[in-house]
C-alpha positions in Angstrom: 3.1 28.8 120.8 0.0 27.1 119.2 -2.2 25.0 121.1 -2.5 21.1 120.5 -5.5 20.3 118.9 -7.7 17.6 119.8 -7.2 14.5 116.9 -9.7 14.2 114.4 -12.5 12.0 115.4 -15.7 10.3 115.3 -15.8 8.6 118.8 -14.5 9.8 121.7 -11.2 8.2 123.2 -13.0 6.3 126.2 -11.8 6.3 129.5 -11.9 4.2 133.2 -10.7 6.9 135.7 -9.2 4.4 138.6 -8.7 6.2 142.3 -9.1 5.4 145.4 -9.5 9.5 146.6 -13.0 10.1 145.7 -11.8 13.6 145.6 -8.9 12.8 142.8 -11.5 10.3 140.9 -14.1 13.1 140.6 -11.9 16.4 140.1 -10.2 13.6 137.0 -13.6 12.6 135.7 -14.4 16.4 135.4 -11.4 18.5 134.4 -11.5 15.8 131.3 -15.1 15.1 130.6 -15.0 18.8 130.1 -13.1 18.0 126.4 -15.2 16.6 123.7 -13.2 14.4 122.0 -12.8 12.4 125.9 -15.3 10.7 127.4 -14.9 8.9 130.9 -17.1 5.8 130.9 -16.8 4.5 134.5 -14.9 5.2 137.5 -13.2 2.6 139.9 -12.3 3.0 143.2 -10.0 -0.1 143.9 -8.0 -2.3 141.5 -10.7 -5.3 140.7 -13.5 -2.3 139.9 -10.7 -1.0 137.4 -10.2 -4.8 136.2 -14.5 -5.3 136.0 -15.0 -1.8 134.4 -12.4 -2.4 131.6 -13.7 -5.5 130.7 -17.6 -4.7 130.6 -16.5 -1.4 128.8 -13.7 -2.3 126.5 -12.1 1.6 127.0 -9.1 3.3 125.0 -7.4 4.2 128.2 -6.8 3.3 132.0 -5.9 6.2 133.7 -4.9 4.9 137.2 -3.7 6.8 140.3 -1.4 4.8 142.0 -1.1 7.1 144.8 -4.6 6.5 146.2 -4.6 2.5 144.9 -1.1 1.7 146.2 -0.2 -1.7 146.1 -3.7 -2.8 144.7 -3.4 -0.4 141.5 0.3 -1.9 140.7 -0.9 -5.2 141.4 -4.4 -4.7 139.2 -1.5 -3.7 135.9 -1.4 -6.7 134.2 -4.4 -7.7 134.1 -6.0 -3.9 132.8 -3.2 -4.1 130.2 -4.6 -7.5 128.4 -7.3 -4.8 127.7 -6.4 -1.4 127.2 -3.3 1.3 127.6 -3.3 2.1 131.5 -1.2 5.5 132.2 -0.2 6.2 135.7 -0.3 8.9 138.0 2.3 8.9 140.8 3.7 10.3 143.7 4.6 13.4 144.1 7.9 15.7 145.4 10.9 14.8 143.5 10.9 12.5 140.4 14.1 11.2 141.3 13.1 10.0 144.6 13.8 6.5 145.4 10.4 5.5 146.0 8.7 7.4 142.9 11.3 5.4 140.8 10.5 2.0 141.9 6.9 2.4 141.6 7.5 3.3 138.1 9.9 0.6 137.0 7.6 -1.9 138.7 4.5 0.1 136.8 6.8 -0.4 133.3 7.5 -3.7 133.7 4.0 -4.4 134.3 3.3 -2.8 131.0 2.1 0.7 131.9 2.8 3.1 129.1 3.4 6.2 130.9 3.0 8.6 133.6 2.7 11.7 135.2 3.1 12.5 138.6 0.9 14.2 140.9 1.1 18.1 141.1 3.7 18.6 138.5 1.4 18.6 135.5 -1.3 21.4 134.5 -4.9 20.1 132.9 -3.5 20.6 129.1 -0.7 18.4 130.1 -2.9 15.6 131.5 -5.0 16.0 128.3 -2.3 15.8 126.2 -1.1 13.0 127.4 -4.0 11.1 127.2 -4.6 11.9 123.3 -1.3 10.8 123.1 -2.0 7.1 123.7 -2.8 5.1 120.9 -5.5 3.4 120.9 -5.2 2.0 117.1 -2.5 0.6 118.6 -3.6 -1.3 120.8 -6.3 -3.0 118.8 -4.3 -3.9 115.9 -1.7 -5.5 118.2 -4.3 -7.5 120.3 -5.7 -8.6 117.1 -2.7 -9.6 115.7 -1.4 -11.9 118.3 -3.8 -12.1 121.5 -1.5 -14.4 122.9 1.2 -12.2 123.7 2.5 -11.5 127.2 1.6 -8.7 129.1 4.4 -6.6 129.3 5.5 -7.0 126.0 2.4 -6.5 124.4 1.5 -3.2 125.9 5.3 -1.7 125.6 5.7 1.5 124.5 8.6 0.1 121.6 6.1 -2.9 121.1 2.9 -0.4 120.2 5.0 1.8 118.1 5.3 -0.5 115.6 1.6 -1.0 115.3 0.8 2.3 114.6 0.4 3.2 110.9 2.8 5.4 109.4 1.6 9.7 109.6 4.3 10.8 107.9 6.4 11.4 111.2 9.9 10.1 111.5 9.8 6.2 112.2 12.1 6.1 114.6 10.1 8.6 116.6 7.7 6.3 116.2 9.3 3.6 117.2 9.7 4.9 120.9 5.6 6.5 120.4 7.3 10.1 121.0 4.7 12.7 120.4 6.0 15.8 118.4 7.1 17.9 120.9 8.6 14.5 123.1 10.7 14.1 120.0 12.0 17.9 119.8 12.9 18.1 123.5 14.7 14.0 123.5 17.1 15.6 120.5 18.1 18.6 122.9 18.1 16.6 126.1 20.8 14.2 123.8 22.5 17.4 122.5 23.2 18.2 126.1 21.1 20.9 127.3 19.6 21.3 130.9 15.7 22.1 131.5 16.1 25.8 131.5 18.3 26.1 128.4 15.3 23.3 127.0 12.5 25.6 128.5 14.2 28.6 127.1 14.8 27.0 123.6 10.9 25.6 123.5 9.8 29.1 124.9 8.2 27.1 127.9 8.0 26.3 131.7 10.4 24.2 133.4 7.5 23.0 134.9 6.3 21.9 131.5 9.9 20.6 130.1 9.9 18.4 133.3 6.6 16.9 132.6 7.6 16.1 129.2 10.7 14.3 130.7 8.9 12.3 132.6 6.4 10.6 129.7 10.1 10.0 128.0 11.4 8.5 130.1 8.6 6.0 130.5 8.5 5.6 127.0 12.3 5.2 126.9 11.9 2.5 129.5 14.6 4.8 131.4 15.3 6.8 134.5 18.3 9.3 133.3 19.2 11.6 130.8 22.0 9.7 130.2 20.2 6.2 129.7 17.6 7.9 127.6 19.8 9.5 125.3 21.9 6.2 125.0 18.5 4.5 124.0 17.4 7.6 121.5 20.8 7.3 120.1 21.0 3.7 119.5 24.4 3.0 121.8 22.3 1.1 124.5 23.1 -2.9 124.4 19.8 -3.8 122.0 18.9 -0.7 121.1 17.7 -0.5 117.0 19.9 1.8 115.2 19.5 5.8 116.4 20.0 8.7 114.8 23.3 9.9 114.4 
């Protein structure tokens, strides 16, 4: 399997790296300053410093650890995503758990765009999912219509269909599914559990389960069965799927 190249660029996605840990902040700040097509601009060790260094650096990204911030990093979401993407990182132990899965629904509705959760993602992973944000995005839609609410500016459908067509399939793009999200959605919908998906893609569980979880935040849901509903268009709302 070929590695994921970095995007073509001429500036470096920009980053606030937002952790109470001072241990999590700096290991974060390093494993991905380390890349050159990242660059972390400023770290914040409490929600408001987050809020403060968005604003006075205007970044790509908010990469937030709600584990350290608690309360004060859910609380801080809506007012870091009038600004830029912010992606979580969250508990960790089982993804199911009760607790994991209200923090991220309340992250979601709050207009997070993803997450990853603590110890179940590898450095690539982590990088990969922050080239995945879009960044174009983002700017196009805030300069289209400033005045649109939080949540439902920085939505995952809602960016989607600010992002200029690459010659990937626009319902894809419609739910902001990388490549690879895509391939693993249509065998998660045809069925198939994380080994036979980890066998099929010739990777870890580890990895398929990672993937999972940035679906499902971009599906906006928290089971196979409600994401494959959504990817197939039979959810109450959901734009036409692909059959």
């Amino acid at each position: 399997m070929s590695e994921r190249k970095p995007p073509l660029a001429a500036t470096p996605l920009r980053l606030v790296v937002a952790a109470a840990n001072p241990v999590v902040r700096v290991s974060l700040t390093a494993l991905l300053s380390t890349h050159a097509d990242i660059s972390v601009v400023a770290e914040a060790t409490n929600g408001h410093e987050a809020h403060e260094a968005a604003r006075r650096h205007g970044p790509d990204m908010v990469l937030l650890d709600v584990r350290s911030l608690g309360r004060d990093g859910i609380t801080a979401l809506p007012q870091l995503v009038r600004i830029a993407p912010v992606m979580m990182l969250t508990y960790s132990g089982q993804s199911e758990s009760e607790t994991e899965t209200a923090t991220v629904r309340e992250a979601m509705r709050r207009g997070a765009v993803g997450y990853l959760v603590h110890g179940e993602f590898t450095t690539d992973e982590l990088v990969e999912a922050v080239r995945d944000i879009p960044p174009r995005a983002t700017a196009a839609l805030a300069q289209a219509n400033p005045q649109l609410s939080t949540t439902a500016s920085n939505s995952p459908e809602r960016l989607s269909q600010m992002q200029p067509d690459v010659g990937q399939s626009s319902y894809r793009s419609r739910f902001q599914l990388s490549g690879r999200e895509a391939e693993i959605m249509d065998l998660i919908a045809s069925g198939m559990n994380n080994q036979q998906i980890a066998a099929t893609c010739f990777i870890s569980e580890k990895t398929v389960k990672n993937h999972i979880n940035r679906i499902f935040a971009k599906l906006h849901s928290t089971s196979r069965a409600q994401a494959t509903a959504k990817w197939l268009g039979r959810a109450p709302g959901s734009p036409p799927g692909r059959s």
